[in-house]
N, C-alpha and C positions, 0 to 999 in steps of 0.2 A: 633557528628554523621556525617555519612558522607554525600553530597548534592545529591546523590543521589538517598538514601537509605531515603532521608527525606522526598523527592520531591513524590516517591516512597507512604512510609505513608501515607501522605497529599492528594493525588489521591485515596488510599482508603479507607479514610476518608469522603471525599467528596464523594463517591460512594455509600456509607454506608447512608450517611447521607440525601441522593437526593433521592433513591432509590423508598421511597413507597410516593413519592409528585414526581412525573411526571411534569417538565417545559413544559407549552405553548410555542409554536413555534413563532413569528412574524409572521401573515399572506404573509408579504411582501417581505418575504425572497427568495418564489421563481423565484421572477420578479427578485430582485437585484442581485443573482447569474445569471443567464439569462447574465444580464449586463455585469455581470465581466467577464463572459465569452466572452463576445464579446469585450471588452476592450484589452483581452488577444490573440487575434485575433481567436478565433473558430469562424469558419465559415461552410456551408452545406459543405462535403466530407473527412471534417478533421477527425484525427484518434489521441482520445484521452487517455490517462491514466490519470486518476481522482482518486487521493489520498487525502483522506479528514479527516481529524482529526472532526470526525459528533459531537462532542459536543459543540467544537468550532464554528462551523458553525450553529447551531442552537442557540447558548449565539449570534451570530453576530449584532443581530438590538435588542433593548429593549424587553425583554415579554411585551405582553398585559395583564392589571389586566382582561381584561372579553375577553372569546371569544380567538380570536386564531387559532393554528392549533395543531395537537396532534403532538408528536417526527415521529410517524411510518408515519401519513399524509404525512409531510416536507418532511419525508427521500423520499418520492413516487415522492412528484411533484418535489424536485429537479432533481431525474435520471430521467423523464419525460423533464424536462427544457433541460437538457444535450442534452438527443433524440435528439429533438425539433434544440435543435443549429448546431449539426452534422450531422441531414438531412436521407434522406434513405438509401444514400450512404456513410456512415460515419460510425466512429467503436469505440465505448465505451469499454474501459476495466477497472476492477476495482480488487485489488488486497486483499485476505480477506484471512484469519487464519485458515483451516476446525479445526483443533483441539486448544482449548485453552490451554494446556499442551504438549508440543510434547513430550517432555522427559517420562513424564508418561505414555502418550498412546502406547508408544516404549515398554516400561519395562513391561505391558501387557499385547502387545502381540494381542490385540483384533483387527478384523479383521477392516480395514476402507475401506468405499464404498463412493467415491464422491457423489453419489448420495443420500445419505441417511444424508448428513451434510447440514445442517442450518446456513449459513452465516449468522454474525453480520452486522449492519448499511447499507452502501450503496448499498453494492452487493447483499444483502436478499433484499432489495426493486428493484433492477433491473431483479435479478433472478424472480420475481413472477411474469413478461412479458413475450412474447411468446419468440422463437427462441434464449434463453441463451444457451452460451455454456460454460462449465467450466470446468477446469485441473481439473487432478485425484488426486494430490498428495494431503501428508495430511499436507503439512508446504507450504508458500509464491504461495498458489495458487491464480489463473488467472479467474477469469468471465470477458464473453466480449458478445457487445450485435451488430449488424451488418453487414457490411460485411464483411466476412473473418474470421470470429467469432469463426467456427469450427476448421479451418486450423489452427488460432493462438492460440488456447489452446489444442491442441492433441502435445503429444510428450514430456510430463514433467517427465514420470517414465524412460522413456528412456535415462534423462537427469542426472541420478543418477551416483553416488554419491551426486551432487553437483545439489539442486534443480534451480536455476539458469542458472544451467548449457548449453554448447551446445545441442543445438537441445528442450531446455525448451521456451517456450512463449517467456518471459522473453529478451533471446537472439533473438527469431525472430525480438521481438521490434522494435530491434537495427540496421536491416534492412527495416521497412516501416517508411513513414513519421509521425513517433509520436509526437503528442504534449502533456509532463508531463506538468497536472496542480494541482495544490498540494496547499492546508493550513498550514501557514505557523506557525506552534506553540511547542513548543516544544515535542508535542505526536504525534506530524507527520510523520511518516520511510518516508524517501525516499529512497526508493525502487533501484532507478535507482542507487543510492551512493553503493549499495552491488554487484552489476554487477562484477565488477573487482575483488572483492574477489573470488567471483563461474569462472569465462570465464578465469582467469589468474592467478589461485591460486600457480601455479609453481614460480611464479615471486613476487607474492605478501610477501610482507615483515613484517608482525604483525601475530601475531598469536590470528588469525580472530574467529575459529573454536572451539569446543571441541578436544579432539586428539581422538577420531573415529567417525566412520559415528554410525547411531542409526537408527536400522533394525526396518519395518512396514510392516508391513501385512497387502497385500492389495485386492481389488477387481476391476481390470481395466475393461473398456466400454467393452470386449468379453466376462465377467464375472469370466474370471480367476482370481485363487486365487494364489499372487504370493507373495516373503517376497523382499522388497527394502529399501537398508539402503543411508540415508538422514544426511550428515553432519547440522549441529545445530551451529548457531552462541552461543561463550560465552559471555552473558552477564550480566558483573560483578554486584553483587548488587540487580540483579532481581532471583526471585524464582518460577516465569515462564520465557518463553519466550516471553519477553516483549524485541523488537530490540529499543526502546526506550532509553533505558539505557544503549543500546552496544557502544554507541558514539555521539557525540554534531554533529546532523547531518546541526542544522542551520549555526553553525561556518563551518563547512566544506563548506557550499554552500557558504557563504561570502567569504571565501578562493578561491573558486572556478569563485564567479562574479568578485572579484577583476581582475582575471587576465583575465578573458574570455568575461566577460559582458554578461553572458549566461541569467540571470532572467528578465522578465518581470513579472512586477505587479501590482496588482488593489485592490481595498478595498471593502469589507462589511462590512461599519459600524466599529466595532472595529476591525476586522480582515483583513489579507490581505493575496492574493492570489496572490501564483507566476506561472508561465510558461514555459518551454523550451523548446529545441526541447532535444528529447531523447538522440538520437544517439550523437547529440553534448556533452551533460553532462559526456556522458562516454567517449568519448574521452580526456574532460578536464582531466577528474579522471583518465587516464592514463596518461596523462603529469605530472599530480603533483607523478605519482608514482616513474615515471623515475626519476622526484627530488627528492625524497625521503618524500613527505609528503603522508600522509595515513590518512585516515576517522576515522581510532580508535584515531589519534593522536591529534584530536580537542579539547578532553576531558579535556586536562590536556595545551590548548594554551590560 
């Protein structure tokens, strides 16, 4: 069988299996993320993207046999922790899935309203705060909580073909001072590694994509009803879109510290959290393209 069609299984198995017994959270988790975040230098006015692998981070300190905190609690007071470290002036963004199938919701045909979708993990506990704003699209959208909030998530259906694309959040990124802070586990996308696929696809050398874009029907912030079609990463061995298993996204970032020194990082407990600055990681990931290494090519190094 193949390792990642296993790894695959084994994750939902484990899903299967956890499902109707809910883990207690460590009370102490939300102090010690606090920490790492400061470890990783956020400080008040910083402007972060927070990609968290939430199960990892909630397995990070021991359960408690009595007492605790519930999964939905953690998820609150860690984006509450976040706030807190980046200050009034400061800009939380977090990246979440509106559809759990894209390919199916495509083939459909059923109208999607950003508005009417329920974010998993981090970004459903930041969304239930005041002044969220969030892209419209129905694949690799944008919640952000702050200043600039609105500015930085308008402009993703515009960015079609390519949800990534010019003029998508995403690329603004790559113009303010971002700091990606990400858990580091193997169910973590980073996010910023897909950049160069979408902003430089003419140039790009794997065949990243499905061969068409896949048409949605949507409902953007004027209330028009309009059809936009959304290239779809392949990938192999997943039967959603699960970018997980589109590429060895840790070996790529090894690939990428070795030459650039680009990560910092801190620990909770079992797990460890890295850092960079945005704009830098995708310039690395353009130098290794000019060489000829690419993010789908880790798989198989």
């Amino acid at each position: 069988m193949h390792p990642f069609l296993a790894s695959r299984i084994v994750r939902r198995l484990h899903r299967e299996l956890t499902a109707r017994w809910p883990r207690r959270v460590n009370g102490g988790l939300p102090q010690a993320f606090g920490k790492a975040l400061a470890d990783l230098g956020i400080r008040p006015n910083s402007q972060v993207l927070l990609i968290v692998d939430e199960n990892a981070l909630f397995a990070a300190l021991p359960a408690p046999r009595i007492g605790g905190m519930s999964q939905g609690r953690a998820g609150r007071a860690v984006v509450e922790v976040a706030l807190s470290a980046i200050g009034e002036t400061g800009l939380l963004a977090l990246p979440f899935d509106p559809l759990s199938d894209p390919k199916k919701g495509s083939h459909r045909r059923t109208l999607f309203a950003s508005e009417a979708t329920r974010p998993h993990g981090l970004a459903s506990a930041a969304m239930a705060g005041p002044d969220v704003a969030r892209s419209e699209a129905p694949i690799l959208a944008l919640a952000a909580v702050g200043k600039g909030a609105k500015e930085l998530t308008d402009g993703q259906l515009g960015a079609a073909p390519f949800a990534m694309g010019p003029g998508s959040p995403w690329a603004k990124l790559l113009h303010r001072p971002v700091r990606l802070v990400m858990t580091r586990t193997p169910a973590t996308v980073n996010y910023g590694l897909l950049l160069p696929v979408h902003l430089r696809y003419s140039e790009y050398g794997r065949p990243a994509f499905f061969n068409r874009a896949f048409p949605f029907r949507v409902r953007d912030r004027n209330g028009r009803e309009r059809e936009v079609a959304f290239h779809l990463h392949a990938c192999p061995f997943q039967p959603h879109y699960d970018l997980a298993g589109y590429a060895d996204f840790g070996r790529f970032m090894d690939h990428l510290d070795d030459k650039c020194e680009l990560y910092a990082k801190a620990r909770i407990g079992n797990l460890e959290l890295v850092a960079c600055d945005f704009a830098a990681q995708y310039r690395a990931c353009v130098e290794a393209m000019a060489e000829g290494n690419y993010l789908e090519d880790a798989r198989y190094w």
